[in-house]
C-alpha positions as YAML, in Angstrom:
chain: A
units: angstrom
residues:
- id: 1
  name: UNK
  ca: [-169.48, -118.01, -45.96]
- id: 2
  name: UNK
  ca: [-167.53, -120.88, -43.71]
- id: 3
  name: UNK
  ca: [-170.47, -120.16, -40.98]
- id: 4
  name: UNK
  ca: [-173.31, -120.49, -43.85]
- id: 5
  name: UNK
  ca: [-171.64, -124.06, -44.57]
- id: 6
  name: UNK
  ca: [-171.79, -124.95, -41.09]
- id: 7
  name: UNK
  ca: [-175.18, -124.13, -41.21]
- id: 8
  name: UNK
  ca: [-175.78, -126.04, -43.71]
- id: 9
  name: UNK
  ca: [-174.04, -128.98, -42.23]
- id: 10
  name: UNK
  ca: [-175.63, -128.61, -39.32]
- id: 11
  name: UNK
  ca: [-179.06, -128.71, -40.61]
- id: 12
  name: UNK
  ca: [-178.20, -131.62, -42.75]
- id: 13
  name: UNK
  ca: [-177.47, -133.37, -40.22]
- id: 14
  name: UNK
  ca: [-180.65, -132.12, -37.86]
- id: 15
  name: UNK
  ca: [-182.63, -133.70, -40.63]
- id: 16
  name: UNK
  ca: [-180.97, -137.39, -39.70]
- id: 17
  name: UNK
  ca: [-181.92, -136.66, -35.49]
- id: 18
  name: UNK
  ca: [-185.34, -138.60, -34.73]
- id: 19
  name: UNK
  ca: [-187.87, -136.12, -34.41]
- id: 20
  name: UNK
  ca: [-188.18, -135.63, -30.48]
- id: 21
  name: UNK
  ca: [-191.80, -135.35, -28.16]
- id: 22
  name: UNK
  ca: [-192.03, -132.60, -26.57]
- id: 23
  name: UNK
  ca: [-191.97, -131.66, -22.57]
- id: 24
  name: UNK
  ca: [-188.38, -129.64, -21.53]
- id: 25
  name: UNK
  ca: [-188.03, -126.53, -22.49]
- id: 26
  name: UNK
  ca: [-184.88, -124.69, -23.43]
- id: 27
  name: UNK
  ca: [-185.00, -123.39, -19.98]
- id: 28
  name: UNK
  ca: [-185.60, -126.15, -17.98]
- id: 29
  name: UNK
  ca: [-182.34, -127.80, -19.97]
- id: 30
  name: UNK
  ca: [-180.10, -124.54, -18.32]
- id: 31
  name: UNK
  ca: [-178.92, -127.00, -15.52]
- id: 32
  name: UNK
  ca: [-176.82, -124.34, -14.03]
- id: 33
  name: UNK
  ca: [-179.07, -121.59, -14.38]
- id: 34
  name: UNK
  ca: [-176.97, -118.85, -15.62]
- id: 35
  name: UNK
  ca: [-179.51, -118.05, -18.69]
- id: 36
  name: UNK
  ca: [-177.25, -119.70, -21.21]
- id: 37
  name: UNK
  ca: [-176.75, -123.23, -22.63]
- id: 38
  name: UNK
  ca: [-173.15, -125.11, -22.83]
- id: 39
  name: UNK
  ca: [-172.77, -127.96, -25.19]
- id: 40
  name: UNK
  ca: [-173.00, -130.04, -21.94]
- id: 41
  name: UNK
  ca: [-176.78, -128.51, -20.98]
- id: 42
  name: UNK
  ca: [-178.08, -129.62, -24.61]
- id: 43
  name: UNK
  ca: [-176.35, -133.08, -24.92]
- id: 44
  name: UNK
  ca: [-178.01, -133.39, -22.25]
- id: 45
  name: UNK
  ca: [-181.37, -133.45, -23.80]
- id: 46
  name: UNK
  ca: [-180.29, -133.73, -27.30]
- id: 47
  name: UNK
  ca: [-177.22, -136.79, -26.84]
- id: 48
  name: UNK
  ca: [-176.82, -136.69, -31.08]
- id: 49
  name: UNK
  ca: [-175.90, -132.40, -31.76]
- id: 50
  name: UNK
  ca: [-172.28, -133.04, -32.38]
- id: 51
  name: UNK
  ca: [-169.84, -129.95, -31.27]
- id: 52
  name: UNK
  ca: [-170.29, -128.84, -35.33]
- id: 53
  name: UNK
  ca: [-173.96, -128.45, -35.16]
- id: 54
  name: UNK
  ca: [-173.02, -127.16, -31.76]
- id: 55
  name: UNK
  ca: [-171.20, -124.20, -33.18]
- id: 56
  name: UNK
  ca: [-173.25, -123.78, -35.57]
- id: 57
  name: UNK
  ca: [-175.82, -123.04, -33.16]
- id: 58
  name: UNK
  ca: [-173.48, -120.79, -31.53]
- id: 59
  name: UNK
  ca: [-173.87, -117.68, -33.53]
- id: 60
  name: UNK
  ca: [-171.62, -115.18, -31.25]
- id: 61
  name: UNK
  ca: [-169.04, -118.10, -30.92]
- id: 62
  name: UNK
  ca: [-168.44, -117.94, -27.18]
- id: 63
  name: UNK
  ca: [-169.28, -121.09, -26.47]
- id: 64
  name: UNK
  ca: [-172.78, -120.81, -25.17]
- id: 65
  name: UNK
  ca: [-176.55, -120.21, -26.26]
- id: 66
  name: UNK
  ca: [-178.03, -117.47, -25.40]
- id: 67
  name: UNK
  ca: [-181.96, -116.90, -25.96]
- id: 68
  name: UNK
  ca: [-181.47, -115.21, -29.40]
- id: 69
  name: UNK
  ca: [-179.20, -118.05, -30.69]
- id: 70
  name: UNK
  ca: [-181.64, -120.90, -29.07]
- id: 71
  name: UNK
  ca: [-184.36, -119.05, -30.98]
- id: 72
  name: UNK
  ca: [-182.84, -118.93, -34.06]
- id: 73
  name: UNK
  ca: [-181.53, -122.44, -33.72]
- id: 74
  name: UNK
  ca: [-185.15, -123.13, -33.18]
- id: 75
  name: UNK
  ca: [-186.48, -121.29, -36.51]
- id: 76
  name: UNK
  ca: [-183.91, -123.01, -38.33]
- id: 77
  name: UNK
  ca: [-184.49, -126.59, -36.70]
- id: 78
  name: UNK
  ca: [-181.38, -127.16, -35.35]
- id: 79
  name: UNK
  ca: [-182.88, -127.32, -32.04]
- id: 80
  name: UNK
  ca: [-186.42, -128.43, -31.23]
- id: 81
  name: UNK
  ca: [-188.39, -126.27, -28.62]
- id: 82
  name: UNK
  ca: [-188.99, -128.61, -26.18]
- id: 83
  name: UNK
  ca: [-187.99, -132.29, -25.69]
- id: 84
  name: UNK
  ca: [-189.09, -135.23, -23.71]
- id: 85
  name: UNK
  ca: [-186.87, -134.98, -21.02]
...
């Protein structure tokens, strides 16, 4: 339920980002290329997702995005798909 509020939260406050042009993609923000995103990697490209909507992203909690938690930030437009990086 706490992670369903976050959610929430999260998208709530997705909904207050300026919409973003595309032109990265999720993979082009892995600056490290390990296959996973830090907080670090998308502030990067995204300067406004806080370390909530972070976490929120974060489905598995480790402290990275993996491709199945980028997706499904993606679906729930926490994340766009590409940016103008």
């Amino acid at each position: 339920m706490k992670r369903l509020a976050t959610l929430g939260f999260a998208a709530a406050t997705a909904l207050t980002i300026p919409a973003l042009a595309m032109g990265e993609s999720a993979t082009e923000m892995d600056a490290n290329g390990d296959g996973v995103l830090t907080i670090d990697e998308v502030q990067a490209s995204f300067p406004d997702v806080s370390s909530d909507g972070f976490s929120a992203m974060d489905l598995n909690a480790d402290g990275a995005l993996d491709a199945d938690e980028i997706a499904a930030a993606q679906e729930a437009g926490l994340m766009p798909e590409e940016t103008d990086g």
